[in-house]
C-alpha positions in Angstrom: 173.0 316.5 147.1 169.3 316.2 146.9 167.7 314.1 144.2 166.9 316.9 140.6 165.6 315.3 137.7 166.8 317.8 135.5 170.1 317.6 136.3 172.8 314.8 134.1 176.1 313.4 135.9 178.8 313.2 133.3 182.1 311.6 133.9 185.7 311.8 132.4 186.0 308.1 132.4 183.1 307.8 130.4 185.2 309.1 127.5 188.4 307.3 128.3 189.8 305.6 124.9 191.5 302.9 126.8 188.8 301.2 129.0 186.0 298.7 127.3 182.5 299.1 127.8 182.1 297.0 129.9 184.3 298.6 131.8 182.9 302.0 131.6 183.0 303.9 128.2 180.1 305.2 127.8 180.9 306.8 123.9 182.3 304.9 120.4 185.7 304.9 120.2 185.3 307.4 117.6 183.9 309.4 120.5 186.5 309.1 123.1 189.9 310.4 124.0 193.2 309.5 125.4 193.6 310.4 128.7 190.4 312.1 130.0 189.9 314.8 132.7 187.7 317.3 134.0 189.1 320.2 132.2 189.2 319.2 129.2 185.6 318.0 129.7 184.7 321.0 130.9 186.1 322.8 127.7 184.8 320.5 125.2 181.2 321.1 127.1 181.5 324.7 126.4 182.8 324.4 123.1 179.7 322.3 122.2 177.2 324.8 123.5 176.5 323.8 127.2 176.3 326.9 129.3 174.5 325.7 132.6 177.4 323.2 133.8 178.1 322.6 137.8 182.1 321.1 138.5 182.7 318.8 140.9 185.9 317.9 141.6 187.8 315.5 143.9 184.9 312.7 143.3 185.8 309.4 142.7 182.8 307.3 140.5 181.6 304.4 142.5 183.1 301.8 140.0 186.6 303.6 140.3 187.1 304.6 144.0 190.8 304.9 143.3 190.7 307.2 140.8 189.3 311.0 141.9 188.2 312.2 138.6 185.7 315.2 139.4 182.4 315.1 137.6 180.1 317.7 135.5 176.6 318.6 136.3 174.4 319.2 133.4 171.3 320.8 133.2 169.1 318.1 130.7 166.8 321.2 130.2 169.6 323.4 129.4 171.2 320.5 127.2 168.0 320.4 125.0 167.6 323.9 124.7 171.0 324.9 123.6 171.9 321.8 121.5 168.8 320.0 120.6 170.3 316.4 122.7 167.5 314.7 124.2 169.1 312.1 125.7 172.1 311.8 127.5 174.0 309.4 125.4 173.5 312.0 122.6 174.7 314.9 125.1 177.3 312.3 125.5 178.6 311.6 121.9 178.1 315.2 121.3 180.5 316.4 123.6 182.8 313.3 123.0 182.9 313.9 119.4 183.9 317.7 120.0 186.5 316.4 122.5 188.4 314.2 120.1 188.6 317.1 117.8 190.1 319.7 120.7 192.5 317.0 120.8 193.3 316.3 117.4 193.9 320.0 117.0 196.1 320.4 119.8 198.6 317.4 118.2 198.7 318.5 114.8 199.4 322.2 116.6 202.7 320.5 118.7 203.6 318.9 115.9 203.9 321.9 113.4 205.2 323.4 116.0 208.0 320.7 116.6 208.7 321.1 112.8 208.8 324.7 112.3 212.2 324.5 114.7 213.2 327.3 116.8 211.6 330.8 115.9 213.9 333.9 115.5 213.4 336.2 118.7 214.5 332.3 121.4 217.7 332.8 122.8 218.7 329.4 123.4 217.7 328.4 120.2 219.8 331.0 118.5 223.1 330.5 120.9 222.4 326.6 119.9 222.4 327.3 116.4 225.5 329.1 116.8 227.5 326.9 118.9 226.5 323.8 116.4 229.4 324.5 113.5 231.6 325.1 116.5 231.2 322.1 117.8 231.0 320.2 113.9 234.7 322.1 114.0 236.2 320.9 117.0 235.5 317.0 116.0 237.3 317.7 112.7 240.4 319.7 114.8 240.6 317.0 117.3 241.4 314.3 114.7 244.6 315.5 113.4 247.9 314.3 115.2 250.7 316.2 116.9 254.0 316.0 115.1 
């Protein structure tokens, strides 16, 4: 691609939780996430307020060849306009910061969920709920001895 001034390269494993600095986190660890990839950077972009964003995907960052992680285009001008960052390690934090929320949110969903149990209208739920006293039963019937 040719050289645009304007534009700002933002990769998932700038975000990654589980990498140092030095080895490529960009963000506070306040700011990153477990597990990053280009959708969900793509979604916590939008959710901040980007609107002129450009996906690659299937590119591999020249300090990880291995891994093919995609990568965003920003527009810096766009960036500015719509949420005030100026540079990119505010762009950066900003979306970072929205990220770990997404993902916060999402947990504490699976987990209610997970809690709540089965709902009323889920068939296997309901035929497990109704085999479980059988079964409860046929421990307590299989204990007693023939005579």
């Amino acid at each position: 691609m040719d050289h645009n001034p304007d534009r700002l390269c933002v990769w998932p494993g700038y975000f990654d939780m589980k990498t140092s600095r030095r080895s490529g986190r960009r963000v506070p660890k306040d700011a990153s996430v477990l597990k990053p990839d280009l959708e969900g950077l793509f979604m916590a972009a939008r959710a901040v307020g980007l609107r002129k964003i450009k996906r690659d995907e299937q590119v591999s960052h020249p300090n990880r060849p291995h891994a093919r992680e995609g990568r965003l285009w920003v527009s810096a001008s766009g960036a500015k306009a719509s949420i005030g960052a100026g540079s990119k390690e505010e762009l950066l934090q900003l979306i970072g910061g929205q990220w770990r929320q997404m993902q916060r949110n999402q947990r504490q969903q699976a987990q209610a969920q997970a809690t709540r149990g089965p709902q009323t209208g889920d068939r296997r739920a309901r035929s497990q709920r109704k085999n479980a006293p059988q079964r409860s039963n046929f421990k307590k019937r299989s204990s007693f001895k023939k005579r």
